[in-house]
Structures are given as C-alpha cells and as structure tokens.
N, C-alpha and C positions, 0 to 999 in steps of 0.2 A: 571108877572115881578118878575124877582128873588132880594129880599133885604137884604144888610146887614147896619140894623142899629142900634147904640149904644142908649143904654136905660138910664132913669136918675136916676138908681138902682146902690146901693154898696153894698147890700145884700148878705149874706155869703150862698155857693150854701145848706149846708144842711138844713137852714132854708129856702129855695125855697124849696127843698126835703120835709121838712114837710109838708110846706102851698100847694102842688098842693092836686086838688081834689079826693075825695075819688073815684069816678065814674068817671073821667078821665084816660083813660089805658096810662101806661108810660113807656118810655124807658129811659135810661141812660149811659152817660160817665160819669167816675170820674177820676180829676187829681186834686191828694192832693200835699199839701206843701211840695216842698224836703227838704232835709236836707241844712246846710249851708256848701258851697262852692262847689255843685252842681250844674249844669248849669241848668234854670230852664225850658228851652225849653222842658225836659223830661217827666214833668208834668206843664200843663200850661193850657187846654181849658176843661171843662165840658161841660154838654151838657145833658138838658133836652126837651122829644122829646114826644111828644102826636102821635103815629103811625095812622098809617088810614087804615093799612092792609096788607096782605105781601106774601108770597109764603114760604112752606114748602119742603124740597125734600127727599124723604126716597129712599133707597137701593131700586132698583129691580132686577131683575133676574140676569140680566146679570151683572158682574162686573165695566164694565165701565159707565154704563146707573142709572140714578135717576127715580124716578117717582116725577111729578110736585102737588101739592096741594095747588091751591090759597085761601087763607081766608080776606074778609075785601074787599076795594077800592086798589089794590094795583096798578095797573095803569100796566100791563104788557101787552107786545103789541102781543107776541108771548106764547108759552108752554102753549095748553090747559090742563087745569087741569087733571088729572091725565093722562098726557105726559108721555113718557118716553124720556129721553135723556141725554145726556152728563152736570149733575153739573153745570160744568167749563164755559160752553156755555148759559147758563141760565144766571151766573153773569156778562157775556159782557154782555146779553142782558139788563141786572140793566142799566147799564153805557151808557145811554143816550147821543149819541154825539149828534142831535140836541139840547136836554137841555144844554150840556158842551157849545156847540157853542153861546149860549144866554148869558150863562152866564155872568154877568159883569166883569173885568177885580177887582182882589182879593186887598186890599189896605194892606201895609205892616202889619196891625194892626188887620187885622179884621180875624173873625174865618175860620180853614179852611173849618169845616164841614158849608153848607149854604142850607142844608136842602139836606136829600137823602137818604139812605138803612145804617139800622143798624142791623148789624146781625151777626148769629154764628156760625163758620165752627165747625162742628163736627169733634174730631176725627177720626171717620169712613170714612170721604169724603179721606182719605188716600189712601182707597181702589180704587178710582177711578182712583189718580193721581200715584200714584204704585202698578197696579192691582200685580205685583210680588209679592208683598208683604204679599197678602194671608189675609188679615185680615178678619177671620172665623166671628169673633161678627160681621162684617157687613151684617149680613143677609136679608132676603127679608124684606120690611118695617122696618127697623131699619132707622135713622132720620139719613142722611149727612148732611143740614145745612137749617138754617131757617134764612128769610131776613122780615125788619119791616120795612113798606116806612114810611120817616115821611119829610113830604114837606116843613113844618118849625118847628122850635124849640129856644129853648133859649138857649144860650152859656154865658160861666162864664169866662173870663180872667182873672188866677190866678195871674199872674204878675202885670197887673196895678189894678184888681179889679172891671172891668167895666162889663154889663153885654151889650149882643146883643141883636135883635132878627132876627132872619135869613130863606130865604127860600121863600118861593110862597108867592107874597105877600095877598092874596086871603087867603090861608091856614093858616097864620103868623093872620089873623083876630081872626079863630078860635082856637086859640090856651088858657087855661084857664089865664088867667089874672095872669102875673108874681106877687106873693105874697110872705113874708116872717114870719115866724112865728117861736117861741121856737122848737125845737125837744120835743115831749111830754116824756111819760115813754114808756118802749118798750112796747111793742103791739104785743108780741109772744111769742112762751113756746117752749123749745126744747128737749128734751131727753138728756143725754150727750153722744157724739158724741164718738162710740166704734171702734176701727177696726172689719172690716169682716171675715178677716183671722187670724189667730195666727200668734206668732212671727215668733214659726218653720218655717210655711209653707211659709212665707218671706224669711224668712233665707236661706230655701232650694234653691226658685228660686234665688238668690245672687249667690249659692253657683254653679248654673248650669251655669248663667251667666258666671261665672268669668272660668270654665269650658271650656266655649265657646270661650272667649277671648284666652285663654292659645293656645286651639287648632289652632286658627288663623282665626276663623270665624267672627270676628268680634275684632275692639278696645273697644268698650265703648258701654252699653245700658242703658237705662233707664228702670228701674224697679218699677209699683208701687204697691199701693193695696188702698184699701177704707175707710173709717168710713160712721158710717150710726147713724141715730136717727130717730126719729119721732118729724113734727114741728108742731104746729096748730099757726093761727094769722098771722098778715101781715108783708108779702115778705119783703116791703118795709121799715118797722122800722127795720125789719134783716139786711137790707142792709145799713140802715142809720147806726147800731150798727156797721156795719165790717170795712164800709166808717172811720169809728172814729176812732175804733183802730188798724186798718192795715194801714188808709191813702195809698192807692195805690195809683202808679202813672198812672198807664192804668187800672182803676176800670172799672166795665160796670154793669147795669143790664137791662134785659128783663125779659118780663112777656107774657104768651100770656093762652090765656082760650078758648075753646067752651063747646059746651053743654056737651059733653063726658069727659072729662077732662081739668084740667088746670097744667101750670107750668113755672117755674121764674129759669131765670140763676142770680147766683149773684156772681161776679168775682172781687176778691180784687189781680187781677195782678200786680205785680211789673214791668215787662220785655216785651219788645216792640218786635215785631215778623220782622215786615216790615209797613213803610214809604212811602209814596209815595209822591213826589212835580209831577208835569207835565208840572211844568213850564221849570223846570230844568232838569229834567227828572232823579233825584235824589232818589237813593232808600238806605234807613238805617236800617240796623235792629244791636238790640242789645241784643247777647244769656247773658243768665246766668248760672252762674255754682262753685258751691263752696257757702256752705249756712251754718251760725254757729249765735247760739243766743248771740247779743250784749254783754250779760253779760259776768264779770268777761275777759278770755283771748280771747275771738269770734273773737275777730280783729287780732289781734298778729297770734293765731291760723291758720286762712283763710289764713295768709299774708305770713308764711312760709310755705303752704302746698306745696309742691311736686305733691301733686294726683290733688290736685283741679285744681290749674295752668296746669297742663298735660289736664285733661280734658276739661277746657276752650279752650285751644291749638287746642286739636282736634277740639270743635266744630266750630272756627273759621275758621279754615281748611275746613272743611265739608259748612258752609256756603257760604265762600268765592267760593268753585267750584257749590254751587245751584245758587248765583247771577249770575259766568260767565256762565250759559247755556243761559242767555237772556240779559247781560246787557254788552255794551261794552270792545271790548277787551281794556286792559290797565286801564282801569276807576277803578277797583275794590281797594279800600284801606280799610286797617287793621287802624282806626283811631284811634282807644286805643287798645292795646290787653290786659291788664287787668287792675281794676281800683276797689275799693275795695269802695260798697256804703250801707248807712246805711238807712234804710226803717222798717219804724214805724209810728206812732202818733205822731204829733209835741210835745206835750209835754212830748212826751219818749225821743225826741233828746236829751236833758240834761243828760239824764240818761242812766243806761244801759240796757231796752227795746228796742225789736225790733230784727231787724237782721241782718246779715253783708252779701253781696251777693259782691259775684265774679262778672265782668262787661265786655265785651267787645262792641266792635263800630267798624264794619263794614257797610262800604256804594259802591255806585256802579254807575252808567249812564245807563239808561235802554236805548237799542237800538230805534231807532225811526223806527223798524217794528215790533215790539214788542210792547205788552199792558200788563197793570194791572192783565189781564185773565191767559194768558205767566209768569208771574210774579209768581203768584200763582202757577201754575200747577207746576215751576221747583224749587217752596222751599216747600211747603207743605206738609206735617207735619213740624213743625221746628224740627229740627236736636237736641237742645237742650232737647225737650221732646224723640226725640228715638234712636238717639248714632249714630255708624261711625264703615263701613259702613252703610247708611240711612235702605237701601230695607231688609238686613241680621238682623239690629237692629230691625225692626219694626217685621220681619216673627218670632225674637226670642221673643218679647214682647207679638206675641199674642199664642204661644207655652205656654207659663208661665203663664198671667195673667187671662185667660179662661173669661172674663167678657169685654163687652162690656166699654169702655173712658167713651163714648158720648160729651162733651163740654167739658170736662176735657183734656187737654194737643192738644185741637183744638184752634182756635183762635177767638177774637170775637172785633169788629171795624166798619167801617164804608167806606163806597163809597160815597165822598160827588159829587152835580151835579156841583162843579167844577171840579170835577177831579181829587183833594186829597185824599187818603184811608191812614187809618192807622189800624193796627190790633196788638192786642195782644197775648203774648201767656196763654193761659187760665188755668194758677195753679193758686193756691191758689181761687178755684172755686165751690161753693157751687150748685150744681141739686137741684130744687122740683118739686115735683111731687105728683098729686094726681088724681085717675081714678075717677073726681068728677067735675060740673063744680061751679066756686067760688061763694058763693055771690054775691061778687065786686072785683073788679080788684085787684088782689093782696093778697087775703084775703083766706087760705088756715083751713082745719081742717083734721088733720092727716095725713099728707102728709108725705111721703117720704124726706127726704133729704137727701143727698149723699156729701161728700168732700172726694177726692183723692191726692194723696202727692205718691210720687218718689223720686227715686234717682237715679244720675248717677253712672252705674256699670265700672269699672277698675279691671285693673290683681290684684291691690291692695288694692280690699276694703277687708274690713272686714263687714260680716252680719251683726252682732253685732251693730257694729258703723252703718252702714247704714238705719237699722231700727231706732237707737236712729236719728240719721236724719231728718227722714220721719215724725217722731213723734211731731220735734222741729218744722219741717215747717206746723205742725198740730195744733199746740201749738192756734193760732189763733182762733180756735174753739172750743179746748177743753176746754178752760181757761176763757172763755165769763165768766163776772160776772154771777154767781149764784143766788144773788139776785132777779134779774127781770126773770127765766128761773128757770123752776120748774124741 
C-alpha cells in the first residue's frame, strides 16, 4: 500500500541531514529557500531517501546499447545483469504502470515524489540519444546513468514546513526514525580546488569555438574545463557545507559504494531541466544563461547584456523545437523568456553574495502517445549545457574538451511511482571518487573530487571574460571557508 502521510515534525531538513544514521546509505533532493518575490514552486520539496538498490548502465560496444549492472534489492523485472541494451528502454522499464495504476489519487498538498528511482543521467547517455554526435569519452564501460530505488522516504515542504512520509508502506517502516540534530563541524578536508587546464588552453578552445560559429557551423556552444582536489571525510557534511552556501533549488546527492570502490554525486543545481505532471500531461523546463556575481553591478550588468539575452534566445529556441518533437502541436509556450533571479544562501539575500542567473520558462502538453521515455530521448542533453545547433554543438564539445562530463552537465532527479519526474541540469556539481571501498556510507580517504563550470560560447565572447566566468561560477568551491578544510 503506497502512503502519503504528514508527520508531526517542523524540523529544519539540514538538521534531519545531520541526525540520519551513520550506517544508513542515503540519498537526497534539496530545495532551498528562494529569494523574495520568487514564485516558490521552484524550490519547494526535499527529499531524504534510504535506497535498497538500483542498476548501473555503462557504455558498451555499440553506440546505441548500455550494459546492465544490478547492485542491492532493486526490484527490476527485466535487463539481466550485464544486458546489453537501449538506456532509454531500461528507464520505461523503472516506470511501473502497474505501481502508477495503484497508486492513490495525489492531494493538492502532498509531495510529488511518493517513493521510487532516484538517479543520474550521465552526460555520456548523450551518446546514445544522438549517436551523431560522436561523443569519443563515451567509451566501452564508461558509466551512462545510475538509478537508486527508494520505495519510501521523507519529504520536506518548504513552503508550509511540514514534513511527510511517503512510499510502501512496508518500506516507509524501515526507514531510520525521522530525527533532528545541530549540523556538527565539518567532517572533511579538501585540497583547494585548482583548474586542470591552463588559462591558454581555455582560451584556445573559446577561440576555435567562436571560429566555428563565424564559419556557420554552429550559433552557440558550451565550453568547459575542470577543477580537481583531493577530499578525505564525509560526502555528507560536504554536502550539508554546499546545501548552506549555495542554497540550490534542485540540490541532490548520491552515494553509492562496493567492495572495489566507492562514490557520491553532490549537485548544488540552480536550473530545472524538465518537469513532469501526468495528470496534466504538463512538461516545464527552465534553461539558464547569462551568469555575473551579485556583487557590486552583476544585476544592471546581466540586465543590459546583448550576448547573454541572445544566448538565452537561442536556447529557448533550441528548447522549444526538443519539446515539439513529442509534445503537442500548439501546446508549446515561451512563459517568461527572460527574468533575472538571484541564488545564494539566505542570508547572502540582503547582501551582495551570490549570483544573478539569466531565467527562462518554457512548458509544453506531452502527447498522450508519448511517455516520459519520448520525453527524454528528444531533450537530452539540455541544450543549455551544449549550444544551437544541439548534434554540431555537442561533436564540437567533445573535438575540444578531450575528457570525459560524467554527471557534470547530465541531469539528476527522480521517477516518482506516481508518475511525476523532475530532473535537473547538473552544474554546479561536485564527482567523488575513490578506487577503495568506504568504511561507511559516505565516508571517503583520498578521494578524487572533480567540479566542472562552462560557458556559453557566441561570435562575441571574449576568452578572456569567459574564463573570468567559468571561474565565478567556480567561486562556490574555491572560496569554502578555510578554516575547517586544510
């Protein structure tokens, strides 16, 4: 029996975030406080999830085809473990219409997620949905996307403050006992986070880009490059750290460990990929484009750009024709095409931390022969992480950036077994990784970390400025208090 019931908890989610178990494996959504006079539907439900197991799919031979790798109880009815097959057809098979049919009818209030697959498109899975596209780092065993079933969990309504609990109600037993507790001190050491390339070698690719553009090969791409450290300590007080001062409104994090290694996504996303109601059959997503630090003239700046507004332009453009390859003709609406929002820490609002991000709102009517599966396949990669034309931008991205995404400018969200999905698009995105397995869930020594940052390329950028870009939207990780981080 699937439930959705309200708890007699007003606990604030990071202090759930501390008090869950050390020995508990965990997953997460995070939507922080918007700013004021933001609608707050943008950021509104969290979402703390105890997995039970889930399926892996790496690259195989063939460009179109995945290989399957179950780990845990993950309840899949079909893809014997190392399958090979179509991605795309693996996450219909997530999407339970007998469960969706049980489902209870959803009350205006209650959360959409009601327990079901949390998980994360890899940039890579690109390759499968525009084999043209050539994307070389997808090679054999290289990781398309990883799904964590979690049959209940706890949700946080940011709006009224109440909390749920949702999902099987069987599984919703085992779940660890909703608690809250202080945030302790951080619980991890990081190196400070360096680019992997030089400036030149940015610069250069900028410089090929806009090359490309001139020529006619392309309007617009996205270009990025890396920072890397070394972390030891737990994933999760990293994540409670980013949660605080980025306050994202589509955060997420994963963890996932076996005997051979372990590793944690941790995503302080601002921008919403695609939406899903199925009541309505209502699809939203909302690109970004045009990025300048609060301070001093960041607003004014953003607000008269010419490039940025052009760029936002085109991905709107580029959007609006991915929704009509599956979603009603006529249905498709431009519902803001720009709208200038500030994202930060709540108590940077007052001040001038944080950043000022370009916004558009597009939404659509998905056809009623068409699914979620359909949805995905004709937007995926979002347009806002690889330019206009999509297949031209992504073949020049991976000409230039020679290095595997991985999670980085893929998306990462949820298939709830009502029928809801929401995914984000995954900048502002921290990789770990270590070939070692943890202690305990979450709990890393020497690990790899990775954060990647882009920018969108025009006939008018300038290197120069677009590295200083790249660097500001970097700013998040280079800037971590010092203090608790050696």
């Amino acid at each position: 029996m699937t439930i959705a019931r309200k708890l007699p908890h007003r606990g604030d989610p990071a202090w759930a975030l501390a008090a869950w178990p050390e020995d508990a494996p965990l997953v997460a959504l995070w939507s922080a406080p918007t700013s004021a006079g933001t609608d707050p539907r943008w950021s509104r439900w969290t979402v703390l999830g105890r997995p039970v197991g889930g399926v892996c799919v790496t690259a195989a031979d063939s460009p179109r085809l995945g290989r399957v790798h179950g780990f845990g109880q993950a309840g899949l009815r079909g893809g014997a473990d190392g399958a090979a097959l179509d991605p795309l057809v693996l996450v219909r098979e997530l999407v339970d219409r007998p469960r969706l049919e049980r489902a209870p009818a959803r009350a205006n209030d209650a959360p959409p997620f009601v327990g079901g697959w949390i998980g994360c498109l890899h940039y890579e899975l690109g390759r499968v949905v525009e084999p043209a596209a050539g994307i070389g780092s997808a090679r054999p065993g290289a990781t398309l996307m990883v799904w964590q079933r979690c049959p209940a969990a706890y949700a946080h309504d940011r709006r009224t403050g109440c909390w749920w609990v949702v999902g099987d109600e069987h599984a919703a037993r085992a779940l660890p006992p909703l608690a809250f507790q202080p945030p302790g001190d951080d619980e991890f050491r990081c190196t400070p986070a360096r680019p992997e390339e030089s400036e030149a070698h940015y610069r250069r690719a900028v410089e090929q880009t806009v090359e490309y553009i001139r020529a006619g090969d392309v309007f617009q791409a996205n270009i990025s490059h890396a920072l890397a450290s070394r972390f030891s300590g737990s994933s999760r007080s990293f994540f409670a750290a980013l949660m605080e001062r980025a306050a994202p409104w589509y955060g997420a994090y994963l963890e996932h460990g076996d005997s051979a290694s372990s590793s944690a996504i941790v995503s302080a996303s601002p921008e919403l990929f695609l939406e899903f109601d199925p009541r309505t059959r209502t699809v939203t997503t909302r690109p970004i484009k045009g990025t300048r630090r609060a301070a001093g003239e960041g607003e004014n700046e953003l607000a008269s750009s010419g490039k940025d507004a052009a760029e936002l332009a085109m991905i709107v453009d580029l959007m609006r024709n991915d929704l009509g390859r599956v979603c009603e003709y006529g249905s498709i609406r431009v519902v803001e095409p720009r709208a200038l929002e500030r994202h930060g820490a709540p108590s940077a609002m007052a001040t001038d931390a944080g950043v000022i991000h370009g916004v558009a709102t597009v939404t659509g009517r998905l056809r009623n022969d068409r699914d979620l599966v359909d949805l995905l396949r004709a937007a995926f990669p979002g347009g806002s992480i690889t330019g206009a034309p999509k297949v031209r931008a992504m073949q020049i991205i991976d000409e230039l950036e020679h290095r595997p995404r991985g999670p980085y400018t893929g998306s990462i969200g949820y298939i709830s077994d009502c029928g809801r999905a929401c995914f984000n698009i995954a900048i502002r995105t921290a990789s770990l990784h270590q070939p070692a397995a943890w202690a305990r869930p979450g709990w890393f020594d020497d690990a790899r970390l990775e954060y990647a940052v882009g920018a969108g390329i025009v006939a008018e950028s300038d290197p120069a400025q677009e590295w200083d870009e790249t660097l500001a939207k970097a700013d998040i990780i280079r800037t971590l208090d010092r203090s608790t981080i050696a």
